[in-house]
Each structure stands twice: as structure tokens, then as C-alpha cells.
C-alpha positions as CSV (number, residue, x, y, z in Angstrom):
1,X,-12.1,-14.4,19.8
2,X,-10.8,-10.9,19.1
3,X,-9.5,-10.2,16.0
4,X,-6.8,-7.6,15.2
5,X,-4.4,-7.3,12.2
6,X,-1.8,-4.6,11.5
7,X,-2.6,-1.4,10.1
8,X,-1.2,-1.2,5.9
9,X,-3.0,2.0,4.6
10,X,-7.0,2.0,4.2
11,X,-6.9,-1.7,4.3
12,X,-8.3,-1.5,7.7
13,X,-11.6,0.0,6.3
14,X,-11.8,-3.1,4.1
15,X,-11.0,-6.3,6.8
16,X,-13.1,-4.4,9.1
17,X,-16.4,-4.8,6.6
18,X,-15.4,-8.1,5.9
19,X,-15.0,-9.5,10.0
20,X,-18.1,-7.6,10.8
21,X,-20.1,-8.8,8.5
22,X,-18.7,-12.1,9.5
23,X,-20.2,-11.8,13.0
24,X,-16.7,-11.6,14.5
25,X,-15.6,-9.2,16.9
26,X,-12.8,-6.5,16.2
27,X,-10.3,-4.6,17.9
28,X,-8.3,-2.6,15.7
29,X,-5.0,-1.0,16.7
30,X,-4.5,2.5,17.5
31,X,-3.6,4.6,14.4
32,X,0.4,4.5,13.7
33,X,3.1,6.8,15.7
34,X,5.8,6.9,17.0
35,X,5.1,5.4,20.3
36,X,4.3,2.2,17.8
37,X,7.7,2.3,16.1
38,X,9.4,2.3,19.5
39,X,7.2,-0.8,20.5
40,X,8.2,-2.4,17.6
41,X,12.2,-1.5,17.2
42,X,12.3,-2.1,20.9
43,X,11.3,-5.8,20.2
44,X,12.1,-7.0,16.6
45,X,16.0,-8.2,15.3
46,X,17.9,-4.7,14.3
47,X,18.2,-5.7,10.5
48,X,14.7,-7.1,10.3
49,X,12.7,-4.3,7.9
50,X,10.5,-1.6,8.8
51,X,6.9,-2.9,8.2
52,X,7.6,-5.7,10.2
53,X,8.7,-3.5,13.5
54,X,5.5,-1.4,12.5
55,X,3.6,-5.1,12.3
56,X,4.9,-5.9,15.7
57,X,4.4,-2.6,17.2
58,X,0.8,-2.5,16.0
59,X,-0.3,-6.0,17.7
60,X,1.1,-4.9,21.2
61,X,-1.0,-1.8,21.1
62,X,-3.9,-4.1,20.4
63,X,-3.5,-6.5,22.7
64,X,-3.3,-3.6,25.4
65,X,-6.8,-2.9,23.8
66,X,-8.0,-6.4,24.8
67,X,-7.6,-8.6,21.6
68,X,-6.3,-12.2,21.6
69,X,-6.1,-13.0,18.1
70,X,-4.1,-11.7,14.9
71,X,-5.0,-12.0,11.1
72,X,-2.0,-12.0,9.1
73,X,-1.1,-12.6,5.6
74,X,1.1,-15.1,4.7
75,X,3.3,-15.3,1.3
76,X,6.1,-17.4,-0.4
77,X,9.3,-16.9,-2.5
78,X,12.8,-15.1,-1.3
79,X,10.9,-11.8,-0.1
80,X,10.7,-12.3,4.3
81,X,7.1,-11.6,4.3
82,X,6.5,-15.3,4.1
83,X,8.6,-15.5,7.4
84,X,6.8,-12.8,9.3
85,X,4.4,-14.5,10.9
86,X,6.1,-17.2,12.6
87,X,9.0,-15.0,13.8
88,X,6.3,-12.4,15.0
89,X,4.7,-15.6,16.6
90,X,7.8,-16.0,18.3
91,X,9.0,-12.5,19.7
92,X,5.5,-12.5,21.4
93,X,5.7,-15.8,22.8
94,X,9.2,-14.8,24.1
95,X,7.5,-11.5,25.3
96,X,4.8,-13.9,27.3
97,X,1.7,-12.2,25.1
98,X,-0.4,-14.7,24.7
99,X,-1.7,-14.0,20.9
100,X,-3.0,-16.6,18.9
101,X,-2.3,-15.9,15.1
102,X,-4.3,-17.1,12.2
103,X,-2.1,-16.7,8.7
104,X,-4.1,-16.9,5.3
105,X,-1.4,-18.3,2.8
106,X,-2.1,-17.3,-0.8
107,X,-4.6,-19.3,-2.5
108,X,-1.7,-20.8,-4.6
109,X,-0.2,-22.2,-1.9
110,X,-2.6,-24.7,-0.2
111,X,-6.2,-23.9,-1.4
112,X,-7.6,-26.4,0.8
113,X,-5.9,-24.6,4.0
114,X,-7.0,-21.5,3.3
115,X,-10.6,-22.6,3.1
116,X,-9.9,-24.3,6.5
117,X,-8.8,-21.3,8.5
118,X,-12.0,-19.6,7.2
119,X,-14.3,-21.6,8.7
120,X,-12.7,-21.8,11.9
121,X,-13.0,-18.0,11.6
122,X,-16.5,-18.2,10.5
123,X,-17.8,-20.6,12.5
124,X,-21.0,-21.9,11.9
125,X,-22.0,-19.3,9.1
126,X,-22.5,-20.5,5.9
127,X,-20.4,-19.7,2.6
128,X,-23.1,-18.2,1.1
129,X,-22.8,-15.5,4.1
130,X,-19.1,-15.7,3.6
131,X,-19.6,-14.7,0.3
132,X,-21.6,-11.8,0.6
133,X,-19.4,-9.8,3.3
134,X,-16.3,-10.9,1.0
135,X,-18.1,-8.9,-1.5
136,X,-19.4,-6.4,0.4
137,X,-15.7,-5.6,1.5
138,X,-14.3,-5.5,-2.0
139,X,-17.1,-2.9,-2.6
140,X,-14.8,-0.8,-0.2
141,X,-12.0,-1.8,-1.5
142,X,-12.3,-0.3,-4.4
143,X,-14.1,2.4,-3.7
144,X,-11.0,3.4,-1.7
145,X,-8.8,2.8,-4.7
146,X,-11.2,5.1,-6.4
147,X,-11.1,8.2,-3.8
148,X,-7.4,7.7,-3.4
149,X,-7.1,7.8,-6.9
150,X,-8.8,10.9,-7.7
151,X,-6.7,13.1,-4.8
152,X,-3.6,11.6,-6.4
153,X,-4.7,13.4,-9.6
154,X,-5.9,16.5,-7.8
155,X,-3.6,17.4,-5.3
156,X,-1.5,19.3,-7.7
157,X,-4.0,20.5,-10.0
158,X,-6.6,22.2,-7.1
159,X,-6.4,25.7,-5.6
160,X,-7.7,24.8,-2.4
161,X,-5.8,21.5,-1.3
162,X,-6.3,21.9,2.3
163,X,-10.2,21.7,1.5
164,X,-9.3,18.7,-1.2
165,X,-7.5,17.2,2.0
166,X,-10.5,17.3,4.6
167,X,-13.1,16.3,2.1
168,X,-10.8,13.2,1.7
169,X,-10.5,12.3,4.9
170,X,-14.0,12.7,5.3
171,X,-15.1,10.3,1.9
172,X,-12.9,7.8,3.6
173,X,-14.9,7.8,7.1
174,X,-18.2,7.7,5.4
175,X,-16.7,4.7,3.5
176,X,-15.9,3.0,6.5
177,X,-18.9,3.7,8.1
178,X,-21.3,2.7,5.3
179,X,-23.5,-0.1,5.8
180,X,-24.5,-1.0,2.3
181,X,-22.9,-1.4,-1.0
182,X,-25.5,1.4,-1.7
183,X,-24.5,3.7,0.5
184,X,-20.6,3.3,-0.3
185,X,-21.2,3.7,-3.9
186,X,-23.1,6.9,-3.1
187,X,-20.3,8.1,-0.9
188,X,-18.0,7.6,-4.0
189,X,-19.5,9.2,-6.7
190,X,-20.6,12.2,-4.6
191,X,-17.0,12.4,-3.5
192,X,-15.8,12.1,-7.4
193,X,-18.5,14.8,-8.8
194,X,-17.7,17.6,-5.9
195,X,-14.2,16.9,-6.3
196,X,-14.4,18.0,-10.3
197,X,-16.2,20.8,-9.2
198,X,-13.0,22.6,-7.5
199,X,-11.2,25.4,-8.9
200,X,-8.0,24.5,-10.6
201,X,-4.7,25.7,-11.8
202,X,-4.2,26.1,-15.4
203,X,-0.5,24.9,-15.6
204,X,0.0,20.9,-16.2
205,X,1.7,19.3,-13.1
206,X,4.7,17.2,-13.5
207,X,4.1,13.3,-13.6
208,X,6.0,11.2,-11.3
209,X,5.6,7.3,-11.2
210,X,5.3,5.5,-7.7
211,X,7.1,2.2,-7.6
212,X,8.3,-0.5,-4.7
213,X,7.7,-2.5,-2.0
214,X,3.5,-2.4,-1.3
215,X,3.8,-2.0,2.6
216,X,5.8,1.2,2.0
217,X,3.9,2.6,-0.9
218,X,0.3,2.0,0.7
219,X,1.6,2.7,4.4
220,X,1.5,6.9,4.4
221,X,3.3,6.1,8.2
222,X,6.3,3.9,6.6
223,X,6.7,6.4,3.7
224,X,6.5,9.5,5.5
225,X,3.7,10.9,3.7
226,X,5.0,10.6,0.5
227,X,2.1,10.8,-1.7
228,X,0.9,14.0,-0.4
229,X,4.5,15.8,-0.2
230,X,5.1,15.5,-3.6
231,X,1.1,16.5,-4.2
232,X,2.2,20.0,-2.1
233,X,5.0,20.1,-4.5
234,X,3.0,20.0,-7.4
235,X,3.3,16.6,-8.9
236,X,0.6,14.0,-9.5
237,X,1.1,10.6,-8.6
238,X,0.7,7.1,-9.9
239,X,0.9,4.1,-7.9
240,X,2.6,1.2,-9.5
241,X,0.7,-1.0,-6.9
242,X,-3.2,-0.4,-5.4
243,X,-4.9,-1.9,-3.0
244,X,-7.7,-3.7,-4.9
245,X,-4.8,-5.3,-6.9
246,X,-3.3,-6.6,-4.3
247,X,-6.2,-8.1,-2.3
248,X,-6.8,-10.0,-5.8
249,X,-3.5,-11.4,-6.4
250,X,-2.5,-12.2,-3.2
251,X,-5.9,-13.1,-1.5
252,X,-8.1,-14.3,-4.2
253,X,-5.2,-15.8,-6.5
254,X,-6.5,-13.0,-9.1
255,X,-10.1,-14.6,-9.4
256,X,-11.3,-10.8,-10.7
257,X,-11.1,-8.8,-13.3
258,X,-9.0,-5.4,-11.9
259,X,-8.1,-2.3,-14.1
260,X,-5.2,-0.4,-13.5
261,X,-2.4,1.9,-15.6
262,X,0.3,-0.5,-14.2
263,X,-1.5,-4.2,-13.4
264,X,0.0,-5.6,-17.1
265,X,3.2,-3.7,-17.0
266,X,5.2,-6.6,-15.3
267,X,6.1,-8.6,-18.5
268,X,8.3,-5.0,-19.8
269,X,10.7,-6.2,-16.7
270,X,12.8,-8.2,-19.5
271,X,15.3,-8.0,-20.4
272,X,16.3,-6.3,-17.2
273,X,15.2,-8.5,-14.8
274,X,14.1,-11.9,-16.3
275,X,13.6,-14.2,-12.8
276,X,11.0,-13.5,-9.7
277,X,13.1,-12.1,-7.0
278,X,10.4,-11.9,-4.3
279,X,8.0,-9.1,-3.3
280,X,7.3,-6.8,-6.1
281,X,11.0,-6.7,-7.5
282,X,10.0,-7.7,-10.7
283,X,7.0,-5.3,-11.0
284,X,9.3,-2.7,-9.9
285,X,11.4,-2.9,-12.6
286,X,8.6,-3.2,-15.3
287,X,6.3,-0.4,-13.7
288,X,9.1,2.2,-14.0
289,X,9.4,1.1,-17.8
290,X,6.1,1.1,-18.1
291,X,6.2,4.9,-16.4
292,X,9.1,6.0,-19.1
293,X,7.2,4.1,-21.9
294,X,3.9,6.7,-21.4
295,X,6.5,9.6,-20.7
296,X,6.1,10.5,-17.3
297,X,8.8,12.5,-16.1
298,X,10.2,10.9,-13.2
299,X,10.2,7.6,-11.2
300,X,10.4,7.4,-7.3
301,X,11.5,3.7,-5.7
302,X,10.0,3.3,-2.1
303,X,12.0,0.5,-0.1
304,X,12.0,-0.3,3.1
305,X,16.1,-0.7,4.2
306,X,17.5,-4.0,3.8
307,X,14.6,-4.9,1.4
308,X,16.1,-7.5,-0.9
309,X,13.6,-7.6,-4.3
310,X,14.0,-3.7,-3.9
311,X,17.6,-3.6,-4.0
312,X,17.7,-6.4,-6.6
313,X,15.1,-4.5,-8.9
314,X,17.4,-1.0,-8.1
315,X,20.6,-2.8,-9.5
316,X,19.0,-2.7,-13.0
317,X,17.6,1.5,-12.4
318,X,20.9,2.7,-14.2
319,X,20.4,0.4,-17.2
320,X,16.9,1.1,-17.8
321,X,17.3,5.3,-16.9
322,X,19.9,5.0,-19.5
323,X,17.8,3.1,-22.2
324,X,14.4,5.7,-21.4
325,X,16.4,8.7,-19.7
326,X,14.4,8.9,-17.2
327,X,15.4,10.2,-14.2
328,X,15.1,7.7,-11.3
329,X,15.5,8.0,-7.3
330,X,15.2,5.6,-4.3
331,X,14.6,6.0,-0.9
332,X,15.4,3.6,1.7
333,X,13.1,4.0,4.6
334,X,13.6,2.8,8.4
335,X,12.6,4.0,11.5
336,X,15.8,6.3,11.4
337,X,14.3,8.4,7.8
338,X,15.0,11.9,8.4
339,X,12.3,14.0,7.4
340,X,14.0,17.1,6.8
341,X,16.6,14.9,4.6
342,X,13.5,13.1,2.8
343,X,11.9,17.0,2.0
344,X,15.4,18.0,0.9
345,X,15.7,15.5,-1.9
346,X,11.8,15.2,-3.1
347,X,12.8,19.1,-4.2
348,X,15.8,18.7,-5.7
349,X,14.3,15.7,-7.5
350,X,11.4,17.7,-8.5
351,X,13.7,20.4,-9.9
352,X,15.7,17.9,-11.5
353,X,12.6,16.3,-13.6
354,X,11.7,19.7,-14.5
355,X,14.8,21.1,-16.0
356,X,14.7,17.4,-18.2
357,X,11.2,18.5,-19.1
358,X,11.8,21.5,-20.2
359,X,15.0,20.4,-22.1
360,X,12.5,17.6,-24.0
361,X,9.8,20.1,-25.2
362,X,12.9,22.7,-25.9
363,X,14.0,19.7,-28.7
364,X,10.9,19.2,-29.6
């Protein structure tokens, strides 16, 4: 068996602890270009959404690297990530790529069929070894949470950002590469401490909030680099969804204890949006009052096109921008985003915020 799962941000740092430590061999796909989107518009429906051609494109890359077998998520309600799997299943089967594909259902779901699919992953380890690389990869999880958390803050604060941008990259490696919860917790904190140690710019940045759709918020590919445009801009960033988080809810049915700005801000969704609408609609909608209610100065939606718990959570942005003037602005993201276009409105955005900042301290 050779195991390969689609690219979603720095989760591959963290699936690749946990299936190594499992004893199971790994072939992950090349990194994200455009050669993948091609593979994958090339062979998905027109209207399906952009992280599932980028899903597709990613496992034909890796089967041309030798691997046989997929590890994909599974999920349930109106959102059509719960459908990816078997239509992926099916274009490759139509396709003649013989893939066999193992899909890990939330815990919610069928507890008991979860637990089955890992040991026919695992073999003849025991749980007590399962364990252990589980928690070994959650180590790296959120250590990566940690690192990407810090650049998010510094990007616009540091005089040097090219030098912030390589020491990133490199904490991230050394993550990867770590063999020991040791090592990783080493490579964090040293990371952290050299980090304060930069020379910054006086002037406070703007605050924007990042909301939307997880694949497009954690994929820097599917969101054209959003996080680090607006950091060149000079605005810090703050994710509405993190990958810890995630791997919690949606893999461990929230068995740990996570702390983040936005993890409890889902219950301010009402009375906007008072019914789960699939995917992260309804933390959408409460994470950008949640952003207004701690007076950040701006809230950015990420979507990928046709996404339907984005657009439902949007249809509520001009009630709640009303109620917490706060300026709001969406992009819907395909394989057909300009980047020019994307640069374009970030700026005007960012001038936008700015002028509204300056008009609330001016009436203060």
C-alpha cells in the first residue's frame, strides 16, 4: 500500500508524521501549480468547486509518482465535501486509474467505522502505537498553528519581511523533519524567540479578519497567496479557521481542548443565520461578528465559486456590516481568479478600511 492524500496547506507535514510513524509507506504529491489545476479542470464537472479540481489534480500527480492508495476526509450536511470522495472515486475509475480510496467519516458519523478503516490501515500495530503517532502528529499540528500564527502577526509589523519569509519557510521544514516531540517543540520556540528579536515598525498595522470556506483559507494555492499579500500590504491577519481546530472537530469529534480568538465565536451567528448550512457557513457569519465585536477594521470572505454555505453566509454580510459598520469583501476563487484583478481590490479594500479608521479615531 501507498498512501497519498491531497495537498490543504501544512496539513501534509502533519498526515505525514502520523502514516510514518504508522509504519505505512507515503508518496506525497508534488507541491500545487498550475500543471495540477489543468489535470484537475481537465477532468472534474465545470461547476464542481475549486478544491475538488485541485483534490483531483493532486492524486493524478501522485499516482504518476507510484501510489495506489488515497486518504480522504469524508463529511456530512448540504456542503459537497461529503460527496467528494465517491465522485473522485468515480472520475478515476472512468479515467482507468486504478486508486483505491480509504475515506475517514467524522467520528459523529459511524464511530465504529472509523475505528475499522484504521486498523485496516494499521495493520497489525497496536492502538497503543496508534496512539502515540496520533499524538506525535498533533504535536505538529500545532506547532504549525503556532509558526503560522506568529508571521500572521509579523508580516506587517517587521522591517525585514523577506528575511521573516525565509526563516518561515525554514521553521516549517525543520518541523517536518523533526523526529521527536522534543525536537519540534525546540524548533517552535526558537522560531518564536528569534522572530521577537526582529526590528519593527513603530506604526500599528491595520486588522483584517480572515473568514470562509477552510480549503480556501488554509490552501495559500486556492487563495492566491492571500495571507501574505495583505501582510506586504501592511495588515495583520486573523484566521477565523486553523488547522488544529479543524483536525479536532472534524477528525477527533473535538475530543481536545483547542484555544483560538474565533473557536467560540459560532453561537454570535444569530440572529443572522440561525440553521447549519454546511461547511463553515455558519461560522462565517459569527467569526466576522465576532471580528467587528473586538474592532478589527475589516473582514475578508474567501469562497471557492459556486460554494453554497459561503454564499448563504454572504446573503446576511450587508445586514451585519450595517449593524457593526464594518466594511466587508468577498472573493470568489476558481481556477479563472485573476491575479492582477485580486491585487487591484485587496488595495482599494485596504484603503477603504483605512479612511473608516481614521474617520472612527477622528469621532473619537
Amino acid at each position: 500500500m501507498k498512501l497519498t492524500y491531497p495537498h490543504m496547506g501544512s496539513l501534509y507535514i502533519v498526515i505525514r508524521a502520523l502514516l510514518t510513524n504508522l509504519g505505512l509507506e507515503l508518496i506525497l504529491p508534488p507541491p500545487t501549480t498550475r500543471r495540477t489545476v489543468e489535470l484537475g479542470v481537465r477532468h472534474s464537472p465545470e461547476f464542481a468547486c475549486f478544491p475538488f479540481k485541485l483534490n483531483v489534480g493532486n492524486y493524478l500527480e501522485a499516482k504518476e509518482l507510484g501510489a495506489d492508495t488515497i486518504l480522504m476526509a469524508g463529511g456530512v450536511g448540504p456542503c459537497r465535501f461529503g460527496y467528494y470522495a465517491q465522485v473522485q472515486r468515480q472520475i478515476l475509475d472512468d479515467l482507468g486509474v486504478e486508486m483505491q480510496m480509504v475515506v475517514l467519516e467524522p467520528p459523529d458519523v459511524s464511530f465504529n467505522e472509523v475505528k475499522d478503516k484504521i486498523r485496516c490501515l494499521i495493520g497489525d500495530l497496536s492502538w497503543w502505537q496508534a496512539v502515540k503517532a496520533a499524538r506525535f502528529a498533533w504535536c505538529k499540528a500545532r506547532a504549525v498553528d503556532a509558526v503560522e500564527e506568529k508571521i500572521l502577526r509579523l508580516r506587517p509589523r517587521v522591517k525585514e519581511q523577506h528575511k521573516l519569509e525565509r526563516s518561515f519557510r525554514q521553521a516549517l521544514q525543520e518541523i517536518d523533519a523533526a523526529l521527536d516531540r522534543g525536537t519540534v517543540q525546540r524548533v517552535t520556540s526558537g522560531f518564536l524567540k528569534r522572530m521577537d528579536m526582529m526590528p519593527r515598525h513603530k506604526a500599528e498595522p491595520l486588522r483584517v479578519g480572515l473568514v470562509g470556506e477552510i480549503f480556501t483559507i488554509l490552501e495559500p494555492f486556492a487563495n492566491y497567496d492571500m495571507e501574505r499579500r495583505l501582510g506586504f500590504l501592511g495588515v495583520e491577519v486573523t484566521r477565523s479557521i486553523w488547522l488544529s481546530a479543524w483536525i479536532n472537530e472534524h477528525l477527533l469529534g473535538g475530543l481536545l481542548r483547542v484555544r483560538h480568538e474565533c473557536l467560540n465565536d459560532q453561537r454570535l451567528a444569530a440572529p443572522y443565520l440561525n440553521s447549519f448550512v454546511g461547511g463553515h457557513g455558519k461560522e462565517t457569519v459569527g467569526c466576522t461578528v465576532g471580528f467587528a465585536q473586538r474592532n478589527y477594521d475589516g473582514v475578508i470572505q474567501l469562497a471557492p465559486l459556486t460554494c453554497m454555505p459561503e454564499i448563504v453566509a454572504n446573503s446576511v454580510f450587508p445586514a451585519v456590516s450595517r449593524d457593526y459598520r464594518i466594511p466587508l469583501l468577498t472573493f470568489y476563487l476558481d481556477e479563472l481568479s485573476g491575479e492582477a484583478g485580486i491585487q487591484t481590490r485587496l488595495e482599494a479594500f485596504i484603503d477603504l478600511i483605512a479612511a473608516c479608521s481614521r474617520n472612527r479615531k477622528d469621532v473619537l
